[in-house]
N, C-alpha and C positions, 0 to 999 in steps of 0.2 A: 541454448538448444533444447529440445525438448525433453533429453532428458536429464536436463539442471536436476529437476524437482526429484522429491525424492520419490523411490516406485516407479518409474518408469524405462523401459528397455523399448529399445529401437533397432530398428537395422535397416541398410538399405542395399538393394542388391541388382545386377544386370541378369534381367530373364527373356532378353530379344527382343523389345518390341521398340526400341528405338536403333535404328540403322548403322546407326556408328559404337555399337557396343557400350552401350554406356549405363549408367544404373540408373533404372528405369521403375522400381517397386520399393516403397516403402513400407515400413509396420512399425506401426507406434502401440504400443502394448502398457497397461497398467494393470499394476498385483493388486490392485485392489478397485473393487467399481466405484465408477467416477461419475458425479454428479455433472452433465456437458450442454451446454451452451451451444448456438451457432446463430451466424449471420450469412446469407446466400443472394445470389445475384437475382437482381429485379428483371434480367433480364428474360419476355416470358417464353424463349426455347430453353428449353435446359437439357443438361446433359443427363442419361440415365438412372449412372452414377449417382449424383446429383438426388433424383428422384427418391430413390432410395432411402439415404440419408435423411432428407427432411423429414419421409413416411416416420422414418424408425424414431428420430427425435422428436418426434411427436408423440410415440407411442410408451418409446419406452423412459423407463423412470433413471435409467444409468447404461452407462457405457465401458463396455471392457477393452477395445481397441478401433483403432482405425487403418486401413489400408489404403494406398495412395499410388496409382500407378502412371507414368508419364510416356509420352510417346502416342497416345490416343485418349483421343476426349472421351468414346462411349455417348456420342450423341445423333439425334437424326439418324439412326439404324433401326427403327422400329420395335417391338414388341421384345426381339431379339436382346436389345442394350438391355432394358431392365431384368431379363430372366440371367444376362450373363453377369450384373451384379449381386443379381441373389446368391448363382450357382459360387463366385470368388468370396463371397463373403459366409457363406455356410461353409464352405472349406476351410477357412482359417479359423472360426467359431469351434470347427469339429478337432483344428489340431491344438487351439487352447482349451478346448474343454467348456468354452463357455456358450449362452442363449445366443444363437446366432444373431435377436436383433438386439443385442447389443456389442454386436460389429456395423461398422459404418465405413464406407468407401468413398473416394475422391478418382476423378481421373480427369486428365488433363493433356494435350495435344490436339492432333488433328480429328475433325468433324467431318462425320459420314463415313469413317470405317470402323467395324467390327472389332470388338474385342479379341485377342487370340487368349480364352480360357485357359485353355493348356498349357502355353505357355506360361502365367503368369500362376496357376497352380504350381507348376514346378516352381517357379520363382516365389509361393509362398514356402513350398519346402524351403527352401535354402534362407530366404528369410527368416523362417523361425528357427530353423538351426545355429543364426549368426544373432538372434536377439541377443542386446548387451546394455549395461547401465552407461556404457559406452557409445552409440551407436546414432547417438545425435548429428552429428557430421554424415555418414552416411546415407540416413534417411533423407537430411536436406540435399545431396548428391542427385539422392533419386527422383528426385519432386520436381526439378529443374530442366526446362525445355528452353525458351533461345536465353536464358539466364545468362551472364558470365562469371557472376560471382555470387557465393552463397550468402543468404540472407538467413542472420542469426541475431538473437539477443538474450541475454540471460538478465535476470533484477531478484536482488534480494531484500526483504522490508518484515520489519519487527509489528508483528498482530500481537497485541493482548501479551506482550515477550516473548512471542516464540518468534524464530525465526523462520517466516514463509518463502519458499520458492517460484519464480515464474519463470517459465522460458519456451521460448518460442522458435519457430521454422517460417519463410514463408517464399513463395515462389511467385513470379512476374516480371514479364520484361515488355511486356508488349498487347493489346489486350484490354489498356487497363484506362479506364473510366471510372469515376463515384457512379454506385447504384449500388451498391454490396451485396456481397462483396466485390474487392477489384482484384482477386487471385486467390490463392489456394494457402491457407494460414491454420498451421495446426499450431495449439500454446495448451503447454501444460502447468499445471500449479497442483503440489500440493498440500494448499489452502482448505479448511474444513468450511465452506458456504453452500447454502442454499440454492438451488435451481434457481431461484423466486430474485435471487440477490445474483447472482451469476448472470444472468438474463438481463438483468438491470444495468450489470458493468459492462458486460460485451457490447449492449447498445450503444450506449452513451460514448464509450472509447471512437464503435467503429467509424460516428458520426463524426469525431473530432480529429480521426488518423487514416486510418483505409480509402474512405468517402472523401478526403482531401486532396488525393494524388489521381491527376491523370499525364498519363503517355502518349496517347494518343485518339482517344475519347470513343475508343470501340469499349463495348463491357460485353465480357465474356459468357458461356452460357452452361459456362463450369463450377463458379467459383462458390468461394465460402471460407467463413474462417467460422471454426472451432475452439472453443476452450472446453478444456477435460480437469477435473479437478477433482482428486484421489484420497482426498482428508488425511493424509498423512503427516502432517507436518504437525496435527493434535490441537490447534485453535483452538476456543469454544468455537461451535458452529455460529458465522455471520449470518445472523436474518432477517437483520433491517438496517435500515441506512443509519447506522451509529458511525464514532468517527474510525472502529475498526474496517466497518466499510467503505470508509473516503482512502486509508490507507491502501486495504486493496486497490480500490479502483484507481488511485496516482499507479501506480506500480504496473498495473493492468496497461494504463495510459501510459506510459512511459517504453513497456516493451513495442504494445503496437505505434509506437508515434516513431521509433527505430525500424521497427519491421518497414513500416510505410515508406519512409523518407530512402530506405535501401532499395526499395521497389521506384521508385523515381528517380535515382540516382544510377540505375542499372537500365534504362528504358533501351531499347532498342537501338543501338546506332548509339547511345547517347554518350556527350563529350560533359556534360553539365546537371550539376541539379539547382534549380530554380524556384525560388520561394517568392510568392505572390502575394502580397498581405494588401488587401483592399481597407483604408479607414474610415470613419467619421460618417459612415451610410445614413441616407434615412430610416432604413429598417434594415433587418438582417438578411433579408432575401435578396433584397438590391446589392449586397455585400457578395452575397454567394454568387448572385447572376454572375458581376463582372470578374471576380478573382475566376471562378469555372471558362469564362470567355478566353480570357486572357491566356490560360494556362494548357487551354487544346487549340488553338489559334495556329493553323499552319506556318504564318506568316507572322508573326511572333517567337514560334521556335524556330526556324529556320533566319530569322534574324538574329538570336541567342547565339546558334551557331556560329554565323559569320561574324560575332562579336560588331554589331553595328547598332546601334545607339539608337535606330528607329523609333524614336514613342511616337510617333505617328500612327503605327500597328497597334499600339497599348489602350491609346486614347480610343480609335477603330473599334475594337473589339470592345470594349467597354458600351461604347453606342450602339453598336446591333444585340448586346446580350439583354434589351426587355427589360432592363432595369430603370428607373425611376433616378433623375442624376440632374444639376446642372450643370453643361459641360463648362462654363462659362467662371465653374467656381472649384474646377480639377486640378491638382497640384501631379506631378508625376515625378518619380527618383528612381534611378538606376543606381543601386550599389551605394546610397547615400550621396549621388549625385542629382542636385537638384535641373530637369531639363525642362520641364513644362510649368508653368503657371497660370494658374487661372483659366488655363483650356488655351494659353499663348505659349509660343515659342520663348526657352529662355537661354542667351549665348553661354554654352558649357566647351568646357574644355575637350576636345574631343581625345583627345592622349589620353586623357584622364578615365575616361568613360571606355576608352578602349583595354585599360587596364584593368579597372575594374571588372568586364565582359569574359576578358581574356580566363578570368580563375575559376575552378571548376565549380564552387559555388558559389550564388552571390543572389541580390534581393529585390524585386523589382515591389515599389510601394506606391499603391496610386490613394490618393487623400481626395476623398471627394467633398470636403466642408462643407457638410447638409445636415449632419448628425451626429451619432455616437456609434451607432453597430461596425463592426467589422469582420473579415472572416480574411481565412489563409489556405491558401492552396502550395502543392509540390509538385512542379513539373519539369521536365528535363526541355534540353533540343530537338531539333529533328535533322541528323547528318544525313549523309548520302548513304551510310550503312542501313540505316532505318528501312529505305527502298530495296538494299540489295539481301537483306535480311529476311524483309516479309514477300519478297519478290522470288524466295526461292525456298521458301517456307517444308513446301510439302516433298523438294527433291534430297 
């Protein structure tokens, strides 16, 4: 959680602005200024909040905290959203004592209503009242809209001997598409690195973890993941890609590759998580086309669901994803059941294939014998909750 590492307090707290009482604000606070990273949605509405953030991380050279409120996105409100980021986040800069832009805010819910400042002022009183080295659980409470379960990871790994901290929060159930981000990911470490080197790991991870899962192939106009990193843990400073920085970056790799597979694992409605591994491509783009087809494929997850053995949907969606392929030389497996050959039907056990379907995880690999690249994606089902979930979203 985020606050593994050492240096950092969090808290998460209920200030009204989600309907069911629930805790709706979080504060991730670090004792010491933190060298910070981010990755944000390609998507080009974005939310206020949002706006913000990027500005400051561009501006400023370190970051003292973040605040993260759930139950409204802060977007599509006009001129209004951005002034009501500045006014929550100079608030909480005024009750830590620190340069306002080096507070940074998140906000996540529903698009096209207003922030209630007031509310969520008071709810940074009580937040900073309840900050604790504790408070990791909390804060993820508060980040989580149709979530069911909190997504957390902790990773510890020997720099140089010292022993470094990473841990992470991240939120998404629904929303979620590759274009980074695909939800709302605060990770702390602290690691003594470089911006320059910091920048360098958060890319490279989000391409191989985040950008691998979709749910159901909306990208949100929210999102972003953060890494803050507090030089506490006493490293030398990492500045170049040496092998203390391959250690970082596994570890880095490692929490968001958890953070991610939890966020496809928790999709909306979802009974299943589902791992996609396309091989042998002729390039690596043809690789990504078809595992991303496959893995937002209405008709694919909704056969996942019904545990039904379709790779007639697999093969489908392979061929309209624009990739370069012959189908004539596609091998297809369900759960290491071999169904398809050669782009032909092959007699499979259907017990067998229904068993395999039936578990909550399992592995669809489609072999296209053209090459060598390949790529992997993480995607769930799509139940009948799915509908009655985002179908009553905003009551």
């Amino acid at each position: 959680m985020v606050t593994f590492a050492r240096g950092f307090k969090a808290s998460g707290v209920a200030c009204g602005l989600k309907k069911n009482g629930r805790k709706d604000l979080a504060v991730v606070v670090s004792d010491n200024p933190c060298v910070c990273s981010g990755v944000y949605t390609t998507n080009i509405v974005k939310g206020h909040s949002l706006q913000l953030t990027m500005e400051r991380m561009g501006n400023s050279p370190y970051v003292n905290a973040v605040v993260v409120n759930s139950g409204c996105a802060n977007a599509c409100v006009g001129q209004r959203g951005y002034e009501d980021a500045l006014s929550i986040t100079e608030y909480l800069a005024q009750k830590l004592q620190v340069d306002k832009d080096t507070v940074l805010i998140g906000s996540t819910g529903v698009i096209g209503v207003p922030l209630n400042v007031e509310l969520i002022k008071k709810g940074i009183d009580k937040a900073y009242a309840e900050l604790s080295y504790e408070g990791g659980h909390d804060a993820m409470e508060a980040i989580m809209t149709t979530d069911t379960v909190p997504k957390l990871y902790e990773k510890e790994t020997i720099i140089g001997g010292i022993t470094v901290r990473i841990g992470g929060m991240a939120k998404g159930s629904g929303m979620i598409h590759p274009n980074m981000a695909t939800m709302i990911s605060i990770i702390t470490t602290d690691a003594n690195i470089s911006r320059k080197m910091l920048d360098k790991a958060l890319s490279k991870v989000v391409n191989m973890t985040f950008n691998r899962v979709s749910v159901d192939g909306d990208t949100s106009v929210c999102d972003m993941c953060l890494v803050m990193a507090n030089q506490l843990a006493g490293n030398e400073c990492i500045e170049d890609d040496g092998s203390e920085y391959i250690l970082f970056e596994q570890a880095l790799y490692e929490v968001c590759l958890n953070l991610a597979k939890a966020i496809a694992k928790d999709g909306e409605g979802a009974t299943k998580l589902v791992e996609i591994e396309v091989v042998n491509a002729k390039t690596k783009e043809d690789a990504d086309l078809i595992s991303s087809a496959i893995a937002k494929s209405p008709l694919c997850k909704t056969a996942f669901f019904g545990e039904d053995a379709n790779w007639g949907r697999i093969i489908t969606a392979a061929g309209y994803s624009k990739a370069s392929f012959e189908p004539d030389r596609i091998d297809i497996y369900i759960g290491g059941l071999a169904v398809c050959k050669n782009g032909v039907a092959l007699e499979f056990d259907e017990d067998v294939a229904l068993e395999i379907l039936k578990q909550d995880e399992f592995k669809i690999l489609v072999d296209l014998n053209s090459g060598s690249e390949k790529s992997i994606m993480w995607t769930c089902d799509f139940s009948y909750d799915y509908v009655r979930i985002n179908g009553s979203y905003r009551s």
